[in-house]
N, C-alpha and C positions, 0 to 999 in steps of 0.2 A: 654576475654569473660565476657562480665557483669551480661548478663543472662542466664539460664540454657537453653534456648530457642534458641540462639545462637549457641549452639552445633550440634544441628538439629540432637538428636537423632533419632530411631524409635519412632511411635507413640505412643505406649504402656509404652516405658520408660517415657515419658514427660506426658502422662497421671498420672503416679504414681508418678513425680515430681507433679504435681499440685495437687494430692490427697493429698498430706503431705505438700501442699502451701507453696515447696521449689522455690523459686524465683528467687533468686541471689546464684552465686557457691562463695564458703570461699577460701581461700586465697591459701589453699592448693590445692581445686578442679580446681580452675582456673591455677594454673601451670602447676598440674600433668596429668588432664584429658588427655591433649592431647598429653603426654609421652606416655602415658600406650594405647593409642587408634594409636600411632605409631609401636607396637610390640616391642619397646624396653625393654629392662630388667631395672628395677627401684629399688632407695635404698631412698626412701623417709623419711625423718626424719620433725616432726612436733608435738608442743604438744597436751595433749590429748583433747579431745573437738573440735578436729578444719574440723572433716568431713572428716579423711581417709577413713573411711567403702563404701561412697556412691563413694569416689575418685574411687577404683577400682571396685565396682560391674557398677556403668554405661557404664563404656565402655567394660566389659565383658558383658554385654547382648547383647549392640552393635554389639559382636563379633562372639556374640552366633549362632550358627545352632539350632533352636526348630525342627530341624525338625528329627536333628539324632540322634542315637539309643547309643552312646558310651558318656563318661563321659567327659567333654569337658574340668571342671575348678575344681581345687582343692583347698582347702583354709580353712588353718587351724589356728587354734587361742591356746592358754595357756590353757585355764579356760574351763568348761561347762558352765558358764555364758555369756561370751564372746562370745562362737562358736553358742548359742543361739540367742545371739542376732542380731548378723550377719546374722545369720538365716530368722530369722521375719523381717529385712530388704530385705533379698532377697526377700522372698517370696511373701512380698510387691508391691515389682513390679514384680516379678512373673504371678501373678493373675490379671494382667492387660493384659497380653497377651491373645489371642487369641486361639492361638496353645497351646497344654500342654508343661509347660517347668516343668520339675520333679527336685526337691532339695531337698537331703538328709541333716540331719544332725548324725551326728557319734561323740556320747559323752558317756563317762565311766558310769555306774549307770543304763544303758539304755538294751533293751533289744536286745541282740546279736544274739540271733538264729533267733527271728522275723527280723533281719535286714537281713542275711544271707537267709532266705528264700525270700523274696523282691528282693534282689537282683537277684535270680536264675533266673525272669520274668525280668527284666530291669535294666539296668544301669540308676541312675540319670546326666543328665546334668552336675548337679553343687553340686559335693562334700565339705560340710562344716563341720567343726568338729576339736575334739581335737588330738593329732598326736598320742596317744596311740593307740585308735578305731580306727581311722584311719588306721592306720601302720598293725595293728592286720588283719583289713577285705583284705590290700593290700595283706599281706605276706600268708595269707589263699587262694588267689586267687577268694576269692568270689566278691571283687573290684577290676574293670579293669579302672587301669588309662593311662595305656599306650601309649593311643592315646589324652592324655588331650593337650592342648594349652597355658594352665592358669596356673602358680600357683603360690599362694598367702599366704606368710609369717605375719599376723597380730602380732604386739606386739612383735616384734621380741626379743626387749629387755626381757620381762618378760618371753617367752619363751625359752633366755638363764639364765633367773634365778630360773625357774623354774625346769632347768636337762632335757627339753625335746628336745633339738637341735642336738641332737644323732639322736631320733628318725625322726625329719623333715627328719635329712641329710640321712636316709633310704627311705625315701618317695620319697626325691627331686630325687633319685638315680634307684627308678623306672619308673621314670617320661623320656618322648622322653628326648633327647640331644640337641634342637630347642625348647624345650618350654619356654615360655616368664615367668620370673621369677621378681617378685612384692615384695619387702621387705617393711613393714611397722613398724616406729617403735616411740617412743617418743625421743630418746635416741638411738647410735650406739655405741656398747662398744666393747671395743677393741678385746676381745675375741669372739665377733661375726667375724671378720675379716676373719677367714681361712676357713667360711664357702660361705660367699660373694667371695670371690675369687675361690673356690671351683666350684661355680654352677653358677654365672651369668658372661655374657659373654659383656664388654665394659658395664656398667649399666650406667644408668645416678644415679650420685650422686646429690641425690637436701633435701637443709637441707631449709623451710621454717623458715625465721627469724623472729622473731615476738618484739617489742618492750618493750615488757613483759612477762613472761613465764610463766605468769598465765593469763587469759582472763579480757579483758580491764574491762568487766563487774562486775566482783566479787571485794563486798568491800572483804579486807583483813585482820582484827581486832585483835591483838594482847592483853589478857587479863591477870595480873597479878593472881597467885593465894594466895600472900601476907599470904602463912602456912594456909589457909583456907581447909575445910573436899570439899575435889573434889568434891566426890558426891552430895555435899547438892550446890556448887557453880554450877555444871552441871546442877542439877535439878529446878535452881533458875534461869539458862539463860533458857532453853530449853521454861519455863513457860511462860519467857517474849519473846522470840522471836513468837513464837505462828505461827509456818509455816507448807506451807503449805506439806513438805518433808523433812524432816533433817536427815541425817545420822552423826551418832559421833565413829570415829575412836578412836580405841586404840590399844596397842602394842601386847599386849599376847589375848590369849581365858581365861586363868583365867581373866585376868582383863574386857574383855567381859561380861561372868559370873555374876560376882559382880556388875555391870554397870548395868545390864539387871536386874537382883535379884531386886536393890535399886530401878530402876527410875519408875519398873511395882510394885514395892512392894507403891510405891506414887502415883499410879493412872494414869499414862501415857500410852497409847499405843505404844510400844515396840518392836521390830525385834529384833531377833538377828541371827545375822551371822558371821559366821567362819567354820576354816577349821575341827572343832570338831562335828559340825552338819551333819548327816546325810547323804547324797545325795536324799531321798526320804522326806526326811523333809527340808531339802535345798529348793529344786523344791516349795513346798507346802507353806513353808513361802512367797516368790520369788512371788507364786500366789497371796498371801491374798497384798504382798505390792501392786503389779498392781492393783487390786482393793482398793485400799488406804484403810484399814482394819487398815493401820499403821500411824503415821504419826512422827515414830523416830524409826531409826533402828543403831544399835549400831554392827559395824563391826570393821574385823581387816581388814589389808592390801592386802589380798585376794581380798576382796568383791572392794578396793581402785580400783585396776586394774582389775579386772576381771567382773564387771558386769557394768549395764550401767541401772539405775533407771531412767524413766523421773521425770520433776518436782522437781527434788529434790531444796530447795530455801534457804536450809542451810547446814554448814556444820561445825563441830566441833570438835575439835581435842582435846581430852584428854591429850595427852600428844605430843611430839614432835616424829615423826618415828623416829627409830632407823637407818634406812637407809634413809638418808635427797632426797635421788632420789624419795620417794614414797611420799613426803609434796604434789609435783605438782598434781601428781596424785588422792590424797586428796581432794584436792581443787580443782581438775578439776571436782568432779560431779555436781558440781554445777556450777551457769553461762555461759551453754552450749546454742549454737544455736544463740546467740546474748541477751538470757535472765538475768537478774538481779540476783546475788545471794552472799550472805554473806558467808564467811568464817572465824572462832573465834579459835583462836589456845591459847591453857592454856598455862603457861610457869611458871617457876621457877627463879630464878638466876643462878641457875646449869646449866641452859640452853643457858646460853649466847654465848656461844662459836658456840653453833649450827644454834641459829641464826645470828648470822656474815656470817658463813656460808652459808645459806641461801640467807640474804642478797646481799653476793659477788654475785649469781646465778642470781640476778636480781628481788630476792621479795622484795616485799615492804610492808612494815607494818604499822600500824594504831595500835596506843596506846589508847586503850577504857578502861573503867572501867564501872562495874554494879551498878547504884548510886539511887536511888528513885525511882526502877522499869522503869530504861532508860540507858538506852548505853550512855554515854555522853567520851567526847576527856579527854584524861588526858597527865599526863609529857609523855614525851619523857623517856626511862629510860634508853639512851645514853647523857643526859643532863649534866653530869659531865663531859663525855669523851669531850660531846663537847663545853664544856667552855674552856677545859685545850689546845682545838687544835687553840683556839683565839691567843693564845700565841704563841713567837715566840720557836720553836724546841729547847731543851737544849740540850750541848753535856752530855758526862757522869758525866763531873767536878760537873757541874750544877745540873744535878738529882737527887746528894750525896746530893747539897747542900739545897737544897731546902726537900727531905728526911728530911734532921736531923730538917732543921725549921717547921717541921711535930708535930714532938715527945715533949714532954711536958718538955722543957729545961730552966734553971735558967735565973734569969730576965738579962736583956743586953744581952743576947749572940744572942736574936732572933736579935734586931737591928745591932749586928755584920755580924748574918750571912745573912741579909738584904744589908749587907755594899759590903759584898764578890761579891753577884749577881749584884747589883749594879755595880760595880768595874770592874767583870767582861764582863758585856753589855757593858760599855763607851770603854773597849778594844776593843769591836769586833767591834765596830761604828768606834772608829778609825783607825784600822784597815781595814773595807770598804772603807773611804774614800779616803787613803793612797792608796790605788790599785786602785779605780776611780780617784785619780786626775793623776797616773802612764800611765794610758790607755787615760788619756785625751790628756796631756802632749806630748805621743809617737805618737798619733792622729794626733796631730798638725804638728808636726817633719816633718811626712811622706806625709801631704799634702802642703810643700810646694818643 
């Protein structure tokens, strides 16, 4: 399917495509759309940014009865940021409809007895929400999901790293024995396993491959911090990058804290978020960003997976995660939907191992440095390693020898031990030769 228009949804859905002047489906929606519009049971893996939210609500509206009175589609997510934002996408194309199509959202912080009252008058369609709320209105009996059709595992991964896959596999466990079960995840980790085999029935397993595992779009800039004060080298890119959304990651809420203290104590407009905030000053900050009130908001790994800012056109990474699964994630708030967007990761030399790591993963990095109020290319700061891979491999003999002609040794002994490696390469040359003219020699033998 090339275009969303292809699919030949209902009217109301392709109305709400075109109100968001989505055009063309991403790489994920064009495989999966038509899984999940089959009834099969789904284990989608793709990373973040790439349009799983829209994957499964379009062919569940497709799927939808507006017109009945029971709860049809369940669909839970980690976060209240997350379950929110799933939310206003529903509801998005929701209100293209016609008929009332009623969607809840069920997140912790929110008011319980008003929801429990609502409920008494009607069931919603389409249950969204976090699996605590959730789990809680089920097991109360004031949510009837029993006759649902749908249901929808978002972020699977974070929701097994968050402790909450207990509580799904209570959800999933009230849920019919026939319902169509949707796994979404960035990432499938092994300990998600006993719950996939658990509840889904023959799934399709489909991992979207992508040729980079951070979006084609985002540069990805690599910045030394050469023992320089973080904060003042933060506050010196932040000035010059001048965007129009930046969020800058860091590892703890103290270092949040401090982050936030420095860069509003220098005249910058500021966010901050973490899991030390509130819930009712969460929500309130969450506002003033939507209304660009901000334009740098300084989060930890929470906010990485769990919310979804538009606009964001930068992103900066204080220091390297602690868990190198949550870099992607990072970097994924920006350069979403096919848009442009920077990525600038601080690093140390302490840090080199991590990015190898990374590396093996498939990032790729860009060595910049902040020079005359401009990002300009600098060394590589693999440039030793890879001079020394110019060379041909030494075995051990060799790495002693070349070791000792390191160290600061009495005159003649470097040209001796110059003489050794020497000495020893005309072996290994003769050596090859002596076995290519052996296999040449046998060559000839056998073909006559």
């Amino acid at each position: 399917m090339s275009l969303f228009k292809d699919f030949n949804f209902k009217t109301y859905i392709q109305e709400a495509l075109d109100d968001l002047k989505f055009t063309k489906p991403t790489e994920v929606q064009k495989k999966l759309i038509p899984v999940v519009r089959s009834g099969r049971d789904l284990v989608g893996e793709s990373k973040t940014g790439s349009g799983k939210t829209h994957t499964f609500l379009l062919p569940i509206f497709e799927k939808l009865d507006e017109d009945g009175k029971s709860v049809q589609v369940v669909i839970t997510a980690p976060s209240r940021e997350l379950a929110t934002q799933i939310y206003q996408a529903t509801k998005q194309i929701a209100d293209h409809s016609e008929k009332e199509i009623r969607v809840a959202n069920y997140v912790g912080g929110t008011d319980k007895l008003r929801q429990i009252e609502k409920l008494k008058s009607s069931q919603p369609h389409i249950v969204i929400g976090t699996p605590g709320r959730v789990y809680d209105l089920v097991k109360s009996g004031d949510l009837e999901i029993h006759k649902a059709h749908t249901f929808v595992v978002d972020e699977a991964d974070m929701t097994l790293d968050m402790g909450f896959l207990d509580t799904v596999d209570k959800i999933a466990g009230a849920l019919p024995k026939d319902v169509q079960i949707l796994v979404f995840s960035a990432t499938i980790p092994q300990k998600l396993q006993p719950f996939l085999k658990k509840y889904l029935t023959n799934p399709v397993m489909e991992k979207i491959k992508t040729s980079t595992v951070i979006a084609d779009t985002i540069d990805n800039w690599l910045v030394s911090t050469k023992g320089r004060d973080k904060n003042a080298q933060i506050l010196e890119i932040a000035k010059t990058l001048n965007p129009y959304m930046a969020m800058i990651f860091v590892n703890t809420k103290e270092r949040a804290d401090d982050l936030h203290a420095y860069l509003s104590s220098n005249g910058l407009k500021v966010a901050k978020i973490h899991g030390g905030v509130e819930p009712r000053e969460r929500k309130r900050i969450m506002n003033q960003v939507k209304n660009l009130q901000f334009e740098y908001i300084v989060a930890t790994d929470l906010a990485a997976r769990g919310i979804d800012i538009e606009g964001v056109s930068h992103v900066i990474n204080d220091a390297i995660p602690q868990d190198l699964s949550f870099f992607v994630h990072r970097v994924g708030r920006t350069g979403r939907n096919g848009l442009p967007g920077t990525a600038i990761t601080l690093y140390q030399p302490s840090d080199d191992s991590d990015i190898r790591e990374l590396e093996k993963l498939g990032v790729a990095f860009v060595p910049k440095v902040l020079k005359d109020g401009e990002f300009q290319d600098t060394y590589d700061r693999d440039r030793r390693a890879n001079r020394e891979k110019s060379y041909k491999k030494l075995d051990t003999e060799m790495i002693g020898l070349v070791k000792k002609k390191k160290k600061k040794i009495k005159p003649g002994y470097k040209k001796k031990i110059q003489w050794k490696v020497d000495e020893k390469r005309k072996r290994e040359r003769r050596a090859e030769n002596r076995a290519k003219g052996r296999a040449e020699r046998k060559a000839k033998k056998q073909s006559f």
